[in-house]
C-alpha positions in Angstrom: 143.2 -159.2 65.2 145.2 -159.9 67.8 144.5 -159.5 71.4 147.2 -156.8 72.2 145.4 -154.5 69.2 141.9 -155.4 70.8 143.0 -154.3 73.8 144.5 -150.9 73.1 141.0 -150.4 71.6 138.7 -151.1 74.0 141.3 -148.5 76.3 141.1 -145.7 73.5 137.1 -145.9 73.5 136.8 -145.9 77.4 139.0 -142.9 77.4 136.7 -140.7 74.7 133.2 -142.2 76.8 135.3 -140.6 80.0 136.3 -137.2 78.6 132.5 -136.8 77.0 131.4 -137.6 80.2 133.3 -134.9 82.3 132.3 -132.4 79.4 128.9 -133.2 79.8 129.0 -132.7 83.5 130.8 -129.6 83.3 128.6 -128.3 81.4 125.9 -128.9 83.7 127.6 -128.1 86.8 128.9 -124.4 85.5 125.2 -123.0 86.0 124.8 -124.1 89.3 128.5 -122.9 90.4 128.0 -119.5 89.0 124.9 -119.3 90.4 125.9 -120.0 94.0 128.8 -117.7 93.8 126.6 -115.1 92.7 123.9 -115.9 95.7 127.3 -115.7 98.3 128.1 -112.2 97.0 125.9 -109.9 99.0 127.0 -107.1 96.8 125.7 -109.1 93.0 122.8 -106.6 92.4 120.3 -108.9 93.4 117.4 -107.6 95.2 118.0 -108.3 98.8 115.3 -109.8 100.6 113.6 -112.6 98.5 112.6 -115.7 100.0 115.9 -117.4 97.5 118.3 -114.4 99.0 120.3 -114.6 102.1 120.4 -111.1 102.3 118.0 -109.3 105.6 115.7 -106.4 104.0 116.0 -103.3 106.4 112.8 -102.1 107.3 110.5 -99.8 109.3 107.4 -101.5 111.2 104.6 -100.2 113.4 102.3 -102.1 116.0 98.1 -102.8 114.8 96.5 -101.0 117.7 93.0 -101.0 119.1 91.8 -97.5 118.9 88.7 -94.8 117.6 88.7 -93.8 114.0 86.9 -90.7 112.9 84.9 -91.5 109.6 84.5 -87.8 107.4 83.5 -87.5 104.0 86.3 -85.0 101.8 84.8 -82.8 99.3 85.0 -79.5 97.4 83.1 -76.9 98.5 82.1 -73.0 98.0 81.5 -70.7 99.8 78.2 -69.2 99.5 76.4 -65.6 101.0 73.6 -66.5 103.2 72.0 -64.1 101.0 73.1 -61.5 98.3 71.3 -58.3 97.3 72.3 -55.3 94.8 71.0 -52.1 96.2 69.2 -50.2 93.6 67.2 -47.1 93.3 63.9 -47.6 93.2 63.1 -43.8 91.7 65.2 -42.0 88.4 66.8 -38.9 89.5 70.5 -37.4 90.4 72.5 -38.9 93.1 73.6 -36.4 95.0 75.2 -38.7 97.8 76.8 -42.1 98.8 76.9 -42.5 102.4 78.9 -45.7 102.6 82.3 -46.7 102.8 83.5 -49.5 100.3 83.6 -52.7 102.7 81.9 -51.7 105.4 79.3 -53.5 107.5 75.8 -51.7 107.0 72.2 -52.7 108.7 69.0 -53.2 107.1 67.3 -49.5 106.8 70.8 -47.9 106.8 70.7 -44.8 104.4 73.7 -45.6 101.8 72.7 -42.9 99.1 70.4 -39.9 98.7 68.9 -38.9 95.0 68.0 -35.1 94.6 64.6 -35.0 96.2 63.1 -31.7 94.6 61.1 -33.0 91.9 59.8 -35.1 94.0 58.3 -32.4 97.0 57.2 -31.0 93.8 55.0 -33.9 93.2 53.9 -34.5 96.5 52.6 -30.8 96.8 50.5 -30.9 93.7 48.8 -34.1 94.9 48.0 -32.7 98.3 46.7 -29.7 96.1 44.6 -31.6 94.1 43.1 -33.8 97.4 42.2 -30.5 99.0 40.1 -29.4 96.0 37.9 -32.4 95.8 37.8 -32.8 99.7 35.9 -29.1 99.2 33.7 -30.4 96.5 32.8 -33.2 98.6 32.0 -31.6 101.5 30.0 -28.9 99.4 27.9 -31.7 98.0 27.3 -33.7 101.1 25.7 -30.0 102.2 23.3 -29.8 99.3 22.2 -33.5 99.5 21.0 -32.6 103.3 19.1 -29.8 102.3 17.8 -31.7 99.5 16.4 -34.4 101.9 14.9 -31.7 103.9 13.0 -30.2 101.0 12.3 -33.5 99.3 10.7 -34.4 103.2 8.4 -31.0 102.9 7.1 -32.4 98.9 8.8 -29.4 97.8 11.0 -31.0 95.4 11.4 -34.0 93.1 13.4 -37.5 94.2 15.0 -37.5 91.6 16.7 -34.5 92.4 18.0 -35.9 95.7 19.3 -39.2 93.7 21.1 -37.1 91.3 22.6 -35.5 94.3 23.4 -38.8 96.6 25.5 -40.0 93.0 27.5 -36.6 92.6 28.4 -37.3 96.4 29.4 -41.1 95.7 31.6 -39.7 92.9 32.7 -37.0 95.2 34.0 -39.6 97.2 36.1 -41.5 94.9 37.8 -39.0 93.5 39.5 -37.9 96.8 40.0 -41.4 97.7 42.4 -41.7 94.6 43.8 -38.5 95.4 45.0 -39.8 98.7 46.7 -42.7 96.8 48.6 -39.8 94.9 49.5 -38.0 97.8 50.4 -41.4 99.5 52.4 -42.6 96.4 54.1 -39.2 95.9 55.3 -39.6 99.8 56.7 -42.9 99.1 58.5 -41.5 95.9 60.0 -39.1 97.9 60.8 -41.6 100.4 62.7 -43.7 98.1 64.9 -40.7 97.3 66.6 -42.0 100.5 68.8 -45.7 99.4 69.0 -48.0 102.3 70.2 -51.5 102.9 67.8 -54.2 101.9 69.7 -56.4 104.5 72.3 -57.0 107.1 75.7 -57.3 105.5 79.0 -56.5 104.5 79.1 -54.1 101.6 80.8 -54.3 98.1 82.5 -51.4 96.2 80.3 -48.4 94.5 79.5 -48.8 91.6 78.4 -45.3 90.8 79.6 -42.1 91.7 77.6 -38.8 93.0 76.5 -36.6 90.0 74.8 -39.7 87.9 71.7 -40.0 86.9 70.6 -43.2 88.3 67.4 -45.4 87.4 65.3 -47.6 89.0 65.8 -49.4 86.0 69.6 -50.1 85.9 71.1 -53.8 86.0 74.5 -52.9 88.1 72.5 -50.8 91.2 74.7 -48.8 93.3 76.4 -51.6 95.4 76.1 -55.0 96.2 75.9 -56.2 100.0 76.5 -60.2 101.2 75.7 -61.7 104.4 79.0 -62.8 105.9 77.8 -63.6 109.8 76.5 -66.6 109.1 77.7 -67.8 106.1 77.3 -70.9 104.1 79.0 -73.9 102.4 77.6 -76.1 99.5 79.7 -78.9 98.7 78.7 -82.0 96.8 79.0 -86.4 98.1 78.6 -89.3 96.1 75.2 -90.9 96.3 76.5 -93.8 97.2 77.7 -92.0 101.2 74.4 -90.4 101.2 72.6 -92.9 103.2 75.4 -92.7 105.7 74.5 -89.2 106.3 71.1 -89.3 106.6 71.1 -92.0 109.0 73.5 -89.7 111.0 71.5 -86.5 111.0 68.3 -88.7 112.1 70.3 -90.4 115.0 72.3 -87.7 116.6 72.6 -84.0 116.8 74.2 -81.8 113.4 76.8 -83.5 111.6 80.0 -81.2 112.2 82.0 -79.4 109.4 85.2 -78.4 109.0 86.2 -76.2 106.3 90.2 -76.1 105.2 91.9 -73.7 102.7 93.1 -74.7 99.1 95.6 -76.6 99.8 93.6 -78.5 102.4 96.4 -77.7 105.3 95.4 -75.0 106.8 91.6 -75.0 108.6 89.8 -71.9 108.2 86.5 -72.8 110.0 84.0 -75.3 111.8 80.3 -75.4 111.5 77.3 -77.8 111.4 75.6 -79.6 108.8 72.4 -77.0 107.3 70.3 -79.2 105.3 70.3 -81.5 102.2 69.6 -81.0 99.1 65.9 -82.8 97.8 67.3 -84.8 94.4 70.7 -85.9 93.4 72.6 -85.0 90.0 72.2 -87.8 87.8 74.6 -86.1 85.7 77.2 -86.6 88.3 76.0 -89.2 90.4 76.5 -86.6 93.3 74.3 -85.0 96.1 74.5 -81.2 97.4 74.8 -80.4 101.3 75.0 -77.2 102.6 76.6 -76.4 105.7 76.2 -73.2 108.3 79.7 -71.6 109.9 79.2 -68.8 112.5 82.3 -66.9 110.4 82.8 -64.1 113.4 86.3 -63.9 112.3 85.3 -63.1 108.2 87.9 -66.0 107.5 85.4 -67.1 104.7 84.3 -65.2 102.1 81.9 -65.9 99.2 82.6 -67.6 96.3 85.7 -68.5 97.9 86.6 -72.2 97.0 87.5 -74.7 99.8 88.1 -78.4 100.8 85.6 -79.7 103.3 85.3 -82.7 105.6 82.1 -84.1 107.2 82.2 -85.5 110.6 79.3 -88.7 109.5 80.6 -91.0 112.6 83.5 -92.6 114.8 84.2 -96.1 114.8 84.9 -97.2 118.5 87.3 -100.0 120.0 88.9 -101.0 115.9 92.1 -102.4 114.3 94.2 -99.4 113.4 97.3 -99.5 111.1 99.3 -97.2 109.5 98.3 -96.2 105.9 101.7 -96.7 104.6 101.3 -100.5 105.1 98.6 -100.9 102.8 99.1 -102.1 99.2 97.5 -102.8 96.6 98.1 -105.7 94.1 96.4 -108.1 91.8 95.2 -110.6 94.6 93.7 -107.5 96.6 94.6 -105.4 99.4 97.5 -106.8 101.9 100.1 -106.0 104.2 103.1 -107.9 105.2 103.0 -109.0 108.9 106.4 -109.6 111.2 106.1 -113.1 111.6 107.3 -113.8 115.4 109.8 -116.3 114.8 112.7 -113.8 115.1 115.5 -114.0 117.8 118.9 -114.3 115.6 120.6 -111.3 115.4 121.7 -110.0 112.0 123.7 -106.7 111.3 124.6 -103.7 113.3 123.3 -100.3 113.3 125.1 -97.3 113.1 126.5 -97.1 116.9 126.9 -100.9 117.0 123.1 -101.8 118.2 122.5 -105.6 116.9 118.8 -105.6 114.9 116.3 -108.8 115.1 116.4 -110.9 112.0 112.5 -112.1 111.2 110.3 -113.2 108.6 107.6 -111.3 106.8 103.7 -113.2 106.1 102.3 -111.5 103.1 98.3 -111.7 104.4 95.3 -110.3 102.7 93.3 -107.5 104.4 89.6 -106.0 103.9 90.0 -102.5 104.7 87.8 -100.0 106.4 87.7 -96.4 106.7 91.1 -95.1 106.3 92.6 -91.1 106.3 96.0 -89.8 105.8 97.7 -91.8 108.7 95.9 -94.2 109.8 93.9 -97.0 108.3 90.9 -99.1 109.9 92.0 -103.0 109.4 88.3 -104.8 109.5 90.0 -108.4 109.0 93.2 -110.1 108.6 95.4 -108.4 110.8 95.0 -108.4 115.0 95.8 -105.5 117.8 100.2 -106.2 118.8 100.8 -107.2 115.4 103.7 -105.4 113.8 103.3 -104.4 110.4 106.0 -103.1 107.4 105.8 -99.5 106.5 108.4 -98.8 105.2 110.7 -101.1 102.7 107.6 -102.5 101.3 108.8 -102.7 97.3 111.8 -105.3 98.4 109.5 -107.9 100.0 108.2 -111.3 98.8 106.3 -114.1 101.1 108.6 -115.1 103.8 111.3 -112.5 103.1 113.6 -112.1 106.0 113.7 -108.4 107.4 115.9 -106.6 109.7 114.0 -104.3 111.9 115.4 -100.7 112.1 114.1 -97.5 112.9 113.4 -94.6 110.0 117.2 -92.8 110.8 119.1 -96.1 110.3 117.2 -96.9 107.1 117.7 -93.5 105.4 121.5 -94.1 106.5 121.7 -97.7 104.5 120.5 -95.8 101.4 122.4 -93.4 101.8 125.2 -95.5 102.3 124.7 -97.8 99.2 124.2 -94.6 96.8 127.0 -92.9 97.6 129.5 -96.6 97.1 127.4 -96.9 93.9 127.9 -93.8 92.5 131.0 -95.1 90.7 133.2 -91.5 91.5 136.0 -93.6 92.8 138.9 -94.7 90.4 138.7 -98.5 89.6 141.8 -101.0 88.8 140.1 -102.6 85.8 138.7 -105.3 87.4 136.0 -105.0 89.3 135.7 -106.9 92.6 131.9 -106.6 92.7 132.4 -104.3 95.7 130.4 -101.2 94.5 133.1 -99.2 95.3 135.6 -99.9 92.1 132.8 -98.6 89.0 134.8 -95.9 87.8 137.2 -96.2 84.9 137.5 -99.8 85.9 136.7 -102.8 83.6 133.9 -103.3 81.9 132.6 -106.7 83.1 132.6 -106.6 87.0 133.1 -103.1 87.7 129.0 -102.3 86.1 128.2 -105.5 88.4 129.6 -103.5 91.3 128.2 -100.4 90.5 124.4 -101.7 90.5 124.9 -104.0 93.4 126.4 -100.8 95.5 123.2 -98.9 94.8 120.7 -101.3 95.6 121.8 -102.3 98.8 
């Protein structure tokens, strides 16, 4: 071969080892450069905010304070009568009358109802009848038992004369003591001929009408009267808070109640702690409490159902956050902290303001005591810290923020829905700008249309 041929060989394989080469490298390269240009375009659809995303995460924060917190118990609760009693005749006969009004507030020994008394005097007459006769008998006997003694003295008659007569007294004697008991008892019937209140309270509707026979032995009575003024609350706590109470009611005066309305907005009432109940429900794991309200207004009534909250403590001089920082994952409870290493400034708000660009620290917390605002922080997070309440579900570990207030931030969403919403006419290319998703092309213009709404 000759060296001119060797030559052009040795060119033709460089040239195939160079193109191979440059394919190769292309083909690695082409990731990386799509990738970058997709990182440069705010408006990709990639959540903003990462710790790989150039893009500031608009959010709300509030300062960790050093403050009181309140520690109550929640629970359901019913309202419960002091005490509850069905007014019933204690005599059969005709109700003539019913002197109540449906609702009203009635004393104990108040007349509500009068039965026909008649048969009644009837009986009561008789038995005085009766107790007259034997009183005469008695007396009669007690005479001839003196002269008897007087006779038997003189050995003029026989002793056992005079015993027979001292026995006939004795019997003399109880027979008008049970006639008293029948005049006594036939007074008392007639007095029960009068219905009055067993207790204090607020009376129920009637339940019979005038011109009934009634019975003392009926099951409905004529009404049924509660005591409203006090009135009482039995709700039910885990076991597990129960020693909490009971250390507070040995320590300090009554625990206070307060009692709120279905819907646990409104509060109805506020009262003290009454007792405890003596065993817990194994069934439920749960403890009864019952709880004593003054109720001068009548704003409970019983059997009405409520939400209650028991006052056990308050936590002096703690770490207070908001609750809306809070969250929950796999690793625990955290919140993410403003790291203070801001000071660039990033963005503009609506009137031109310029926002601090930071950093967000993604720190585990152990939780106290917490309500529906604020939360008691027992570790991890110190008074003057700033915390993220709002923007939250955007944020990773060293995510940069842009702090805005809760106007601004409702405005951004706003904002990026609205250029999302793909009601504008595209060209058919789709610039990625969120504002071209309509009846543009099919490739960048559904790009645009989820990076407009997730910014």
């Amino acid at each position: 071969m000759s060296t001119q041929q060797h030559k052009g060989i040795s060119i033709k394989t460089l040239l195939v080892w160079l193109v191979t080469a440059l394919a190769i490298a292309a083909v690695i390269a082409l990731p990386i450069w799509i990738k970058n240009k997709n990182a440069g375009n705010p408006q990709n659809g990639s959540r903003g905010g990462g710790p790989g995303s150039g893009q500031a995460t608009p959010v709300g924060v509030a300062t960790a304070r050093v403050g009181n917190m309140d520690v109550t118990l929640n629970a359901l609760g019913t309202v419960t009568a002091r005490f509850t009693a069905t007014v019933k005749p204690r005599v059969d006969g005709l109700l003539l009358r019913v002197l109540f009004a449906e609702g009203q507030a009635v004393k104990a020994g108040n007349v509500l109802a009068e039965i026909d008394p008649e048969p009644f005097k009837i009986q009561l007459e008789q038995a005085e009848g009766q107790l007259a006769r034997d009183q005469a008998l008695l007396m009669n006997a007690r005479l001839d038992l003196e002269r008897y003694r007087g006779l038997l003295a003189k050995d003029s008659i026989a002793k056992q004369q005079v015993d027979t007569q001292e026995a006939l007294v004795r019997q003399y004697e109880g027979t008008v003591k049970t006639d008293r008991a029948a005049v006594d008892n036939a007074r008392l019937q007639l007095e029960y001929t009068r219905v009055t209140a067993p207790i204090s309270g607020r009376i129920g509707l009637r339940l019979i009408d005038p011109g009934n026979m009634v019975h003392a032995s009926d099951a409905t009575g004529l009404a049924v009267i509660t005591q409203t003024r006090p009135i009482d609350i039995v709700f039910s706590i885990p076991e597990q808070d129960l020693a909490d109470v009971i250390t507070a009611t040995r320590s300090g005066p009554q625990l206070e109640v307060t009692a709120y309305d279905r819907d646990n907005k409104a509060q109805l009432a506020t009262g003290k702690l009454l007792t405890i109940d003596n065993q817990i429900d194994v069934s439920t794991g749960t403890v009864k409490l019952k709880a004593e309200f003054a109720n001068d207004d009548q704003s409970l009534f019983p059997n009405q159902f409520v939400n209650t909250r028991l006052h056990v403590k308050t936590l002096q001089d703690v770490v207070l956050a908001p609750t809306a920082a809070v969250q929950r994952g796999t690793r625990g409870t955290y919140c993410y902290i403003v790291n203070p290493d801001g000071g660039s400034q990033a963005g503009s708000g609506e009137r031109g303001k310029a926002q601090p660009e930071a950093t967000v620290d993604l720190r585990l917390i152990k939780l106290g005591p917490a309500d529906d605002n604020m939360a008691v922080i027992l570790e991890g997070i110190h008074a003057g810290e700033q915390v993220v309440i709002d923007g939250t579900d955007r944020l990773r570990q060293d995510a940069k923020i842009v702090l805005i207030d809760a106007e601004e931030r409702a405005r951004i969403q706003n904002a990026g829905t609205k250029e999302g919403g793909g009601k504008e006419k595209g060209t058919g290319k789709g610039d990625g700008s969120g504002k071209r998703g309509g009846k543009g092309g099919k490739g960048d213009s559904a790009a645009a249309t989820d990076g407009g709404s997730r910014s």
